[in-house]
BAGU-772444 format. One record per residue (C-alpha): residue number from 1; residue in three letters; x, y, z. Coordinates in pm, 1 decimal. Layout:
+-----+-----+----------+----------+----------+
!   k !   r !     east !    north !       up !
+-----+-----+----------+----------+----------+
! NUM ! Ala !        X !        Y !        Z !
...
+-----+-----+----------+----------+----------+
# end
This chain:
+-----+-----+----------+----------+----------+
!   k !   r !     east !    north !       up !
+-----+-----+----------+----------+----------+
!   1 ! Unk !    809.3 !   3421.6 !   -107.6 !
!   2 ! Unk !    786.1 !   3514.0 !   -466.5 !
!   3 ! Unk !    427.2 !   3538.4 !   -639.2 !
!   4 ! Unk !    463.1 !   3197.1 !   -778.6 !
!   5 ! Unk !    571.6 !   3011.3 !   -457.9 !
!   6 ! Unk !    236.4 !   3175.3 !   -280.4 !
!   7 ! Unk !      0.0 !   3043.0 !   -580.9 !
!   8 ! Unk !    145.0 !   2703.9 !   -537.5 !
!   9 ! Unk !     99.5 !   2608.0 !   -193.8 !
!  10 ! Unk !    -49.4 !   2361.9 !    -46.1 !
!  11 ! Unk !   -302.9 !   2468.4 !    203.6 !
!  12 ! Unk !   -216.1 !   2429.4 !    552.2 !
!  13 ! Unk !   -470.8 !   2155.4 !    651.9 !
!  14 ! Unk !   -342.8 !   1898.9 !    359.3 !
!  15 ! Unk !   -307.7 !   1562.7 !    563.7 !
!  16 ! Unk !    -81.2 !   1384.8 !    288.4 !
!  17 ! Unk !   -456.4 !   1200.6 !    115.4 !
!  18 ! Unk !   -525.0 !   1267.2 !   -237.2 !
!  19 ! Unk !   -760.5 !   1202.8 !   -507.5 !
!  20 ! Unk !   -633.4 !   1025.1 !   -799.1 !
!  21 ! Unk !   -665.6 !   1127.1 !  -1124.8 !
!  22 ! Unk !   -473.2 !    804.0 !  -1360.4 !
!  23 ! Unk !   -402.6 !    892.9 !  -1697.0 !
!  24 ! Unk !   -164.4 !    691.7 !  -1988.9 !
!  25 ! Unk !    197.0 !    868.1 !  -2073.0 !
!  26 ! Unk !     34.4 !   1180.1 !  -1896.1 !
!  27 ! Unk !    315.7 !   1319.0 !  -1699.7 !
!  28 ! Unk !    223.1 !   1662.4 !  -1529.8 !
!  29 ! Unk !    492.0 !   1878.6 !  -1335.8 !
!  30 ! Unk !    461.0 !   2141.9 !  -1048.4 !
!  31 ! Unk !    418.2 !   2512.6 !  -1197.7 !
!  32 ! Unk !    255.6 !   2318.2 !  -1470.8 !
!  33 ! Unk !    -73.4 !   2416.9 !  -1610.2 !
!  34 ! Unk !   -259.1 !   2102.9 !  -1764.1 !
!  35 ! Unk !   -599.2 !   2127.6 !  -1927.0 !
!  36 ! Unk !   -845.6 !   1807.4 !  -1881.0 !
!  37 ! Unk !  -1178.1 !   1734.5 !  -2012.8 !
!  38 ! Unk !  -1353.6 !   1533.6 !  -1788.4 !
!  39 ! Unk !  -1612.9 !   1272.2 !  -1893.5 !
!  40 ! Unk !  -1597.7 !    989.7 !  -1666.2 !
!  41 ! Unk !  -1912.2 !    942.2 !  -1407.7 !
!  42 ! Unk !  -1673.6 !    830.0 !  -1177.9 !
!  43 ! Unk !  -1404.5 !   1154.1 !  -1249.1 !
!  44 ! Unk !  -1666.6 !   1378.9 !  -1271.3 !
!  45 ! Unk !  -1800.5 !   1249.9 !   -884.2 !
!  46 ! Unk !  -1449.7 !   1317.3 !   -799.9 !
!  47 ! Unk !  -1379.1 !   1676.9 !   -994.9 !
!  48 ! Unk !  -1720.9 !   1775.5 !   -809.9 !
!  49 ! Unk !  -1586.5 !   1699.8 !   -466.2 !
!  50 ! Unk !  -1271.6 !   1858.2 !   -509.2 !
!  51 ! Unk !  -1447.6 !   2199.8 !   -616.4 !
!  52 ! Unk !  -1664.2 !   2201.0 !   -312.3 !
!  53 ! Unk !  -1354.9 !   2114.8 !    -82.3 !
!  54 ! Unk !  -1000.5 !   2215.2 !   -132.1 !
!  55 ! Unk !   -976.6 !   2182.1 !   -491.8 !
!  56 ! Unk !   -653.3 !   1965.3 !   -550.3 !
!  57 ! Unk !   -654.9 !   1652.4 !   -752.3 !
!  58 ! Unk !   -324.6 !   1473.4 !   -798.4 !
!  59 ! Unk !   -238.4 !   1350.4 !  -1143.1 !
!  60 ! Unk !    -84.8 !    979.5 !  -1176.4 !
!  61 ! Unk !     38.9 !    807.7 !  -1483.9 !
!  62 ! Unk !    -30.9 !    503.9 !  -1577.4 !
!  63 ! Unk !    246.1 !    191.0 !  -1576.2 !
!  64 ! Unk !    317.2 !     17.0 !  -1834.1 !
!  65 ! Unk !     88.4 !   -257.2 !  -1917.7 !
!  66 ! Unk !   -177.7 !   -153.0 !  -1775.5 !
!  67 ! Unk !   -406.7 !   -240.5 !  -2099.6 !
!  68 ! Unk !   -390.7 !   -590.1 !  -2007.2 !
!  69 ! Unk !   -504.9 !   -573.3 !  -1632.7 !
!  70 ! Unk !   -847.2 !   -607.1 !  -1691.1 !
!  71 ! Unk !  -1082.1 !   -654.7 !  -1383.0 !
!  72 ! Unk !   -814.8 !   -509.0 !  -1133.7 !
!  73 ! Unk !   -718.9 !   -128.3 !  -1110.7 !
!  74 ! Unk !   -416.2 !    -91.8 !  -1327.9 !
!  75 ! Unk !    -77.5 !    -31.6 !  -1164.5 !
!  76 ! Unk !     10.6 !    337.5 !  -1144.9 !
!  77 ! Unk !    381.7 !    471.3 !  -1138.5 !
!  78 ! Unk !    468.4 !    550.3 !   -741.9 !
!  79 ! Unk !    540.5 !    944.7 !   -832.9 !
!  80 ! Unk !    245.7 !   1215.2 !   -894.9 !
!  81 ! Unk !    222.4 !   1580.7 !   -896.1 !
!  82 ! Unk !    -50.6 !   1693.6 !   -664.5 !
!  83 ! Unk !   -241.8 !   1994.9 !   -883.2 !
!  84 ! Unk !   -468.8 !   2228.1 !   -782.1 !
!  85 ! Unk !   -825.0 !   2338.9 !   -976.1 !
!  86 ! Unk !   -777.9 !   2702.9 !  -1088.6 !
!  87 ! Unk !  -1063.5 !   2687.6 !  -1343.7 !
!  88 ! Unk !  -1339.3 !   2520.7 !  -1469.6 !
!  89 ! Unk !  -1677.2 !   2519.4 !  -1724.8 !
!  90 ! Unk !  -1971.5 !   2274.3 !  -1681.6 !
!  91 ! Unk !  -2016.3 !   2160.6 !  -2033.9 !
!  92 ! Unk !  -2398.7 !   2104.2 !  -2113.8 !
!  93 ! Unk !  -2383.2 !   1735.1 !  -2077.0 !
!  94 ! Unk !  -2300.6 !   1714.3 !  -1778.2 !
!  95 ! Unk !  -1851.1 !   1689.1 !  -1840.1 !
!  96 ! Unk !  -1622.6 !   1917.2 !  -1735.2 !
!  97 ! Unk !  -1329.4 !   2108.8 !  -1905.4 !
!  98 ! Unk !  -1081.8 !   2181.8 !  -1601.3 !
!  99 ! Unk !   -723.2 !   2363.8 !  -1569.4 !
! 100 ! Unk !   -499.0 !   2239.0 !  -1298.9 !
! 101 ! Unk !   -178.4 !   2385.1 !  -1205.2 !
! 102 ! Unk !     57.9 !   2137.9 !  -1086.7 !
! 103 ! Unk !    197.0 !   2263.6 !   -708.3 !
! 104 ! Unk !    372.4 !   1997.2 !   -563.5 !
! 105 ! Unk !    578.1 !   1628.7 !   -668.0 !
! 106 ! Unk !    403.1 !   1345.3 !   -421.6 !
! 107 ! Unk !    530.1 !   1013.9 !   -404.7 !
! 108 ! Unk !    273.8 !    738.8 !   -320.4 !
! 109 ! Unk !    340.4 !    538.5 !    -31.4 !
! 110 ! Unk !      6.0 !    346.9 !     14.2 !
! 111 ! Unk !   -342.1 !    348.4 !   -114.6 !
! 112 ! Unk !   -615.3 !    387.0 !     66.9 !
! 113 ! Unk !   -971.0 !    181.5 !     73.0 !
! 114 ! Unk !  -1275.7 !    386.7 !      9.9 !
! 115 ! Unk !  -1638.8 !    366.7 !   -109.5 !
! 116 ! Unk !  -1597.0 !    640.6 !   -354.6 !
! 117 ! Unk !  -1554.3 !    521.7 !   -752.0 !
! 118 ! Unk !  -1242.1 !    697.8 !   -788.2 !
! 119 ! Unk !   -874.6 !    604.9 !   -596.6 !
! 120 ! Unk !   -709.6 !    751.9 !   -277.0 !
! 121 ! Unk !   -409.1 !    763.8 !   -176.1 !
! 122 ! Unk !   -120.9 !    887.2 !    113.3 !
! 123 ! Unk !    181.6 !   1068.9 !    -79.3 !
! 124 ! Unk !    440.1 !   1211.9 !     80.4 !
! 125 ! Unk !    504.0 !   1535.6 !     -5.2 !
! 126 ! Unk !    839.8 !   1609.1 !   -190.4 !
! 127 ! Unk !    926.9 !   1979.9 !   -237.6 !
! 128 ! Unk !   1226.3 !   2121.6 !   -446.1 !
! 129 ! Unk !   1582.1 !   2102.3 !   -269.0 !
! 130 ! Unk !   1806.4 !   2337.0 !   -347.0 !
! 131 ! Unk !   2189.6 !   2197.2 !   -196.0 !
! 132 ! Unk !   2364.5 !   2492.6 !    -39.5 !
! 133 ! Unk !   2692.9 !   2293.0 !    -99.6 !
! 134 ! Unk !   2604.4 !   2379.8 !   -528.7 !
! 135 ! Unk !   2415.7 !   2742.6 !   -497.0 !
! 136 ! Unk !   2727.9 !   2905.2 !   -634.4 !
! 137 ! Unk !   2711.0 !   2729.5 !   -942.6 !
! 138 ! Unk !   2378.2 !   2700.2 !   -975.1 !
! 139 ! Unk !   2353.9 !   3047.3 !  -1217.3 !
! 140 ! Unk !   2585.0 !   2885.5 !  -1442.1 !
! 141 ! Unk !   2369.0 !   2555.5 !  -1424.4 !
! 142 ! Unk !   2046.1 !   2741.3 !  -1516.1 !
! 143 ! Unk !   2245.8 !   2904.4 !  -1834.4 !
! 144 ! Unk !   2338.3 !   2602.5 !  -1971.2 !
! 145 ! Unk !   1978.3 !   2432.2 !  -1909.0 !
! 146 ! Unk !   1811.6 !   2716.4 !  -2084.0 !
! 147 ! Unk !   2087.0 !   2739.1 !  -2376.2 !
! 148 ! Unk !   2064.8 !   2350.7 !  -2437.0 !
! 149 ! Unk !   1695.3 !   2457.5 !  -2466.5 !
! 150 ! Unk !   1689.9 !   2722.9 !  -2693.8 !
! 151 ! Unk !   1902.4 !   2462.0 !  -2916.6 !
! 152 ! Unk !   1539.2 !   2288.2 !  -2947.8 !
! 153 ! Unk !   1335.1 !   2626.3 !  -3029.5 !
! 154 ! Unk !   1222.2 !   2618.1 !  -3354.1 !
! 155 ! Unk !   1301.6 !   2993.2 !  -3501.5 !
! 156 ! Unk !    955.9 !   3046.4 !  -3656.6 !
! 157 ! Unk !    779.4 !   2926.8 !  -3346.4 !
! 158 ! Unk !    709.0 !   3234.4 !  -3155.8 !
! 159 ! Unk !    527.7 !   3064.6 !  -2905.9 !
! 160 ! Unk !    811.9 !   2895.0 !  -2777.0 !
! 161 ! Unk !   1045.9 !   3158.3 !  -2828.4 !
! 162 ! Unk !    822.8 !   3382.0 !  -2557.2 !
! 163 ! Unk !    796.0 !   3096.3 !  -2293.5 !
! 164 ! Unk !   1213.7 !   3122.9 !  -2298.2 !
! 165 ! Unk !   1178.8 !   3479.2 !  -2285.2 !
! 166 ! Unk !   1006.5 !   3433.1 !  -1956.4 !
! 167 ! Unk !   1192.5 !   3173.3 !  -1810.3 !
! 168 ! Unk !   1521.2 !   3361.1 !  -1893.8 !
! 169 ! Unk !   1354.8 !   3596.7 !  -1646.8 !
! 170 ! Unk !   1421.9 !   3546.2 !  -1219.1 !
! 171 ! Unk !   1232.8 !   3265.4 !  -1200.8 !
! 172 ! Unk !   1403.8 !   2984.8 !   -992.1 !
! 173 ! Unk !   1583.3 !   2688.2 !  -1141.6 !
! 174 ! Unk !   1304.4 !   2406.2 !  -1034.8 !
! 175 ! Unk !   1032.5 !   2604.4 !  -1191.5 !
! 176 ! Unk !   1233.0 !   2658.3 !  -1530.9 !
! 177 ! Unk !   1322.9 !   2269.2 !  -1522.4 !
! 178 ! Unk !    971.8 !   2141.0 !  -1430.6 !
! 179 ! Unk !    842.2 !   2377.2 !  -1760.9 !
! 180 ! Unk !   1082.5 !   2261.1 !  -1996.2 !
! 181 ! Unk !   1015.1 !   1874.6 !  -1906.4 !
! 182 ! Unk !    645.6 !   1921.7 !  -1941.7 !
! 183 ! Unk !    651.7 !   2150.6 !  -2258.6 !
! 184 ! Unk !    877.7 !   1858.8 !  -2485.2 !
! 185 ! Unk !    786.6 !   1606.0 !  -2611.4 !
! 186 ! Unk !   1006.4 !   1343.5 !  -2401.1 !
! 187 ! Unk !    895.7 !    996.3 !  -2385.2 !
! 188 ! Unk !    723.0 !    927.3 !  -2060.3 !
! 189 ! Unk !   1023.7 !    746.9 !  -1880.9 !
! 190 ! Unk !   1223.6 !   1029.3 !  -1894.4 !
! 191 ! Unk !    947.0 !   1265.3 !  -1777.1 !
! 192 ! Unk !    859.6 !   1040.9 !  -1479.9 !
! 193 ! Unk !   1293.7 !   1047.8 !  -1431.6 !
! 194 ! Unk !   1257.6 !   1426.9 !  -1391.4 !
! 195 ! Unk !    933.8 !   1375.5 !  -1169.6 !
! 196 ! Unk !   1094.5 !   1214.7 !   -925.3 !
! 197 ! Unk !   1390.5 !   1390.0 !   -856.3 !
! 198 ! Unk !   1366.2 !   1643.3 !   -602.1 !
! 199 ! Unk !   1691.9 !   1771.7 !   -590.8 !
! 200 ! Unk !   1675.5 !   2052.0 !   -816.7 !
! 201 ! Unk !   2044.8 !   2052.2 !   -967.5 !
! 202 ! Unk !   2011.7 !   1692.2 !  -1028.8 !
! 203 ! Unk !   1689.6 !   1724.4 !  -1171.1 !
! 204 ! Unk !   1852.8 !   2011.9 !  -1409.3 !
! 205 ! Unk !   2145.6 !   1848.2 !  -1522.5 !
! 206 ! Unk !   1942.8 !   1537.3 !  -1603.3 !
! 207 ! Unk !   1740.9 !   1777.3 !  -1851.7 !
! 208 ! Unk !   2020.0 !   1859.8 !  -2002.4 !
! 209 ! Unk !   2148.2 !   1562.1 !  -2053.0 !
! 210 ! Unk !   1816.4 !   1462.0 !  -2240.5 !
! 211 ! Unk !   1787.5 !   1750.9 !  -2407.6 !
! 212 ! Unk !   2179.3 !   1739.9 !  -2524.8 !
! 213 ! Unk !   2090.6 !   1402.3 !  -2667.3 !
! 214 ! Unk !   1752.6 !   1534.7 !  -2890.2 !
! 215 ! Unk !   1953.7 !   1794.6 !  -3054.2 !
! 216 ! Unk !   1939.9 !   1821.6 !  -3393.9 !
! 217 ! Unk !   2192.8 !   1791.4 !  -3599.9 !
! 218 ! Unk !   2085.9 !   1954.2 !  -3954.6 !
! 219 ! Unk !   1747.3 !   2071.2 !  -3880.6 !
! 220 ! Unk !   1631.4 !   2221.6 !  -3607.7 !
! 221 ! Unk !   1282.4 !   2244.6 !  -3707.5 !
! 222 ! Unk !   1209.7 !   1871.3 !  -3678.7 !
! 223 ! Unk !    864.4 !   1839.2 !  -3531.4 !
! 224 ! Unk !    966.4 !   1570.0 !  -3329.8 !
! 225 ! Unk !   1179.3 !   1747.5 !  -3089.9 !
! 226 ! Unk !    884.7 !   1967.1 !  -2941.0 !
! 227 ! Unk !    556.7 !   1947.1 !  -2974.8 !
! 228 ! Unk !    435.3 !   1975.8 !  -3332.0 !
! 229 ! Unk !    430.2 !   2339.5 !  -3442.0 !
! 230 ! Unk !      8.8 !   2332.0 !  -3509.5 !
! 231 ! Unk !    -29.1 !   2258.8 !  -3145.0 !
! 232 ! Unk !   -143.3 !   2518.8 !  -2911.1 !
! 233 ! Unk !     52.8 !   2625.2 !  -2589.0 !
! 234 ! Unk !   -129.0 !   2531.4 !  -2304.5 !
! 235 ! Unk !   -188.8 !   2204.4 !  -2512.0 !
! 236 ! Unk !   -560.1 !   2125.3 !  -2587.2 !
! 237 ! Unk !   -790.3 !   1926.2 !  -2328.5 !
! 238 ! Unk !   -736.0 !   1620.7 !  -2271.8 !
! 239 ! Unk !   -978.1 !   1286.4 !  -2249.6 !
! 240 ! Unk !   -989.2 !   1063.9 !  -1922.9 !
+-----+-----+----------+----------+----------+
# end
């Protein structure tokens, strides 16, 4: 088990109930790391009790719509990445900035009632399959996914050009695909596609596929296609 598999396991005693944490068109992947300021009462009652237990919150998007479901809890799309708490800072009022690392895709299957403010739910766990039927072409799979990504690397953008460097390295294919989807800027459909799909040659030639169809044509330094050049890799905190 490589140094990354070991930091993101689940702990033995995980029972399948989560804490959720529902954001809009926030998408976060396993091997992810995903900064979060939290504000909320309600969030902040639920960061508190993950620190003093076992730490994992899992991260849910938002369905569409859910703007105009007032007086109900909003609808929430059925696939979530279960993320543990590697760091946090109490802020002096009483909020919390917090960096998760994403360990594991969960797919909700009910939730549950509770007295707390926040939502529960069962997920079903749903790690990375690798088909031994594909493994021999899986090298040549993992060239083309990171070559249809350098296509998107803008050449002034150093940043970028160092988190290829290290995913050109022996890191496994589902890792490298799970960084690339959360690093561009995709629209949250295709995210949640590449979310949901386990099967780790799948998942990759999907990304290609999308990432094949942002290429640019002319320019390759069009903003657009990544995340704007002025942001910051991690990407700033963001507001529940």
């Amino acid at each position: 088990m490589t140094d990354l598999e070991q930091f993101t396991q689940l702990p033995e005693e995980f029972d399948g109930r989560v804490r959720l944490f529902p954001l809009p068109d926030l998408v976060v992947f396993p091997n992810a790391m995903q900064p979060l300021h939290i504000f909320e009462p309600r969030y902040c009652e639920m960061f508190e009790e993950a620190l003093a237990t076992d730490r994992l919150i899992a991260m849910a998007t938002l369905a569409p719509g859910w703007e105009h479901q007032p007086g109900e809890p909003p609808k929430l799309e059925s696939h979530v990445c279960i993320c543990r708490v590697v760091s946090h800072a109490a802020t002096e009022d009483d909020r919390h900035n917090v960096l998760l690392v994403g360990l594991r895709r969960g797919r909700i299957v009910e939730e549950l009632e509770t007295t707390r403010p926040f939502r529960m739910a069962n997920v079903e766990v749903r790690s990375d399959l690798y088909p031994l039927a594909s493994g021999g072409q899986r090298p040549a799979l993992k060239r083309q996914l990171l070559d249809s990504f350098r296509q998107l690397i803008p050449e002034v953008a150093e940043v970028q050009k160092n988190l290829h460097e290290l995913m050109a390295s022996q890191m496994q294919l589902g890792p490298v695909t799970d960084i690339i989807g959360f690093t561009m800027q995709f629209d949250t459909a295709n995210k949640l596609l590449l979310l949901a799909e386990n099967d780790v040659d799948a998942r990759a030639r999907l990304l290609i596929e999308i990432l094949q169809a942002r290429e640019p044509e002319a320019d390759s330094s069009d903003e657009t296609l990544m995340f704007p050049k002025k942001t910051p890799f991690p990407p700033p905190f963001s507001l529940n």
